[in-house]
N, C-alpha and C positions, 0 to 999 in steps of 0.2 A: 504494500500500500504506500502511496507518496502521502512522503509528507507538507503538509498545508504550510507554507511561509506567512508572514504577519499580512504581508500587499492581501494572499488570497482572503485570509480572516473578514480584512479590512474592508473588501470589495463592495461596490457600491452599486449605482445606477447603472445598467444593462439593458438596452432596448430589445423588447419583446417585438416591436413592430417597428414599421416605418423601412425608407428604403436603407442601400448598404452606407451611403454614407454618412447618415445621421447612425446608424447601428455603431459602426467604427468611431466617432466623435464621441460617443456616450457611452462605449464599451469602455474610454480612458477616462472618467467621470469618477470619483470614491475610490479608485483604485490606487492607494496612500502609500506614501515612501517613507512615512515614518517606521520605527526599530521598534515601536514596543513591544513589551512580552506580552505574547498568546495567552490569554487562559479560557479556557472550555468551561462550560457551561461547569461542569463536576467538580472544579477550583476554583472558583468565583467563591471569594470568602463569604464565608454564612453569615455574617457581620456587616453586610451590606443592604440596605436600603433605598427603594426606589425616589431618583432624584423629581423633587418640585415643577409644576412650570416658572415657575418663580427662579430657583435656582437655574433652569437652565436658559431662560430668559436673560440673566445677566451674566452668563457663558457666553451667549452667542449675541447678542443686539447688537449692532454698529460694527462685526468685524467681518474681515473677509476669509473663508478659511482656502489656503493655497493645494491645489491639487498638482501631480505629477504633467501634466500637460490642458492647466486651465486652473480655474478659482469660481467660489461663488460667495456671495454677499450679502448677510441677512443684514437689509437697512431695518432702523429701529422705529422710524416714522412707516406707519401704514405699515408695517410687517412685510413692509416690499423683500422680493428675492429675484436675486440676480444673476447669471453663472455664463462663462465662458467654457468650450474645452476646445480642444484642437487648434489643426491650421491647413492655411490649403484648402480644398476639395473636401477636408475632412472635416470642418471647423462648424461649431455647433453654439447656438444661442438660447438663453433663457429668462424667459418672463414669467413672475409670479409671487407666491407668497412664501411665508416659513411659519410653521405653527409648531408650539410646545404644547405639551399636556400636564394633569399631573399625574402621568402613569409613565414617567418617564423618558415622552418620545416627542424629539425632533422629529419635525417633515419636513422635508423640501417640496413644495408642489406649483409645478409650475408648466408650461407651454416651451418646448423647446422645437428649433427650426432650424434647418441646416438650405444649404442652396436646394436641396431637392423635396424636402419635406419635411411639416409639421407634425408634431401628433404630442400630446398630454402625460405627464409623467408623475408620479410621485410615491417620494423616497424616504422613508421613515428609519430612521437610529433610537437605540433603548437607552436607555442611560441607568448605571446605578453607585452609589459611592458608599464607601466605609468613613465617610468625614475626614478625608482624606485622600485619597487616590479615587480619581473618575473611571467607573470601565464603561466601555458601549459596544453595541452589536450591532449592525443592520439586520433591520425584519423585513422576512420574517425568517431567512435561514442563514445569518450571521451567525458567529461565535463570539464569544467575548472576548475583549483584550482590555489592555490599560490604555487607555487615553489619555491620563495623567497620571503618573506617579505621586506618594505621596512627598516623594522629594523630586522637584521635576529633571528630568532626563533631556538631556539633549536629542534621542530619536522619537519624543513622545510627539503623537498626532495633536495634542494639544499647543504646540509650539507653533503649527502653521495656521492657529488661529492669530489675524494679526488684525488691530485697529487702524487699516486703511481700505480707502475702496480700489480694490485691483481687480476690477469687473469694467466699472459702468464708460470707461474710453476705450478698452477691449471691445467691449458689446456695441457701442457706436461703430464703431467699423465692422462690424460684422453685419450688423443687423441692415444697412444702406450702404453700402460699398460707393457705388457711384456717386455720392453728396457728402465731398468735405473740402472746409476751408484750409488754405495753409496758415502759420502765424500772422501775415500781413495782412490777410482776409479777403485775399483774391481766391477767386471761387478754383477752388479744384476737386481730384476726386477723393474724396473720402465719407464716412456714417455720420445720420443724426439717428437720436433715439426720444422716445418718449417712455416713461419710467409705468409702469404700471401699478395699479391699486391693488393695495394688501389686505391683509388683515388675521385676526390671529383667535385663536377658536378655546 
């Protein structure tokens, strides 16, 4: 039997539908480069409890978390969500919201669009903590790991949450390729975007 690496644990959004090149763009979507240690559902300490919407509302509002080839952005106005991945032919965009619960689960759910097609996604992570060290899983057949140490790590998936927006000038050019200005403001080719309406459940 092969053994599972942190990245497969970790793994994320997968397109069920839509054509190959949106499939390929959001194949590379949650698929994390972070080092932390694995733990399987069987060593997930008995000492842990499921995280708040509350707690993890002030996890995630206002940052951008960095992926292996993309990022996405939960703004904290209107629960907007935002996400780039790829590039090229393969390069993929996302409009929509992010919601926490108090049963411990982030969503991503949003509209994603690549040059050849649209279609509706959403991606929900569990979350549960010892007051201490964060783990989470992708639902609904993730595995647990650490996402934060309770002394943080340099490989923890927690470290690529960062407070800036590394989406929303990505996503302008993605989203309108042929409408952009240069610095001077003579019209050339490049994205405009309009942000979309959130909200949070």
């Amino acid at each position: 039997m092969t053994k599972k690496t942190d990245a497969d644990r970790r793994q994320g959004v997968r397109s069920t539908g839509g054509l190959c090149a949106l499939t390929g763009a959001l194949a590379t979507i949650f698929i994390f480069t972070g080092q932390g240690w694995a733990a399987s559902e069987d060593v997930l300490p008995e000492n842990t409890r499921v995280m708040t919407g509350v707690e993890l509302y002030m996890l995630y509002r206002g940052k951008s978390w960095q992926w292996s080839d993309g990022a996405g952005h939960m703004q904290d106005e209107g629960r907007v969500f935002k996400a780039w991945s790829g590039s090229g032919t393969d390069a993929a965009w996302a409009e929509g919201r992010w919601i926490v619960t108090d049963t411990g689960k982030l969503c991503l759910q949003a509209d994603w669009h690549s040059q050849a097609d649209t279609f509706g996604g959403r991606t929900c992570f569990s979350h549960r903590t010892d007051g201490q060290a964060i783990f989470q899983k992708k639902e609904p057949s993730g595995e647990w790991y650490v996402f934060r140490h309770a002394e943080l790590q340099e490989g923890d998936e927690f470290t690529k949450l960062v407070r800036q927006d590394l989406v929303s000038a990505k996503l302008e050019a993605l989203r309108n390729p042929t409408e952009q200005f240069d610095p001077e403001g003579t019209l050339a080719v490049q994205p405009q975007i309009s942000e979309a309406n959130g909200e949070v459940r």
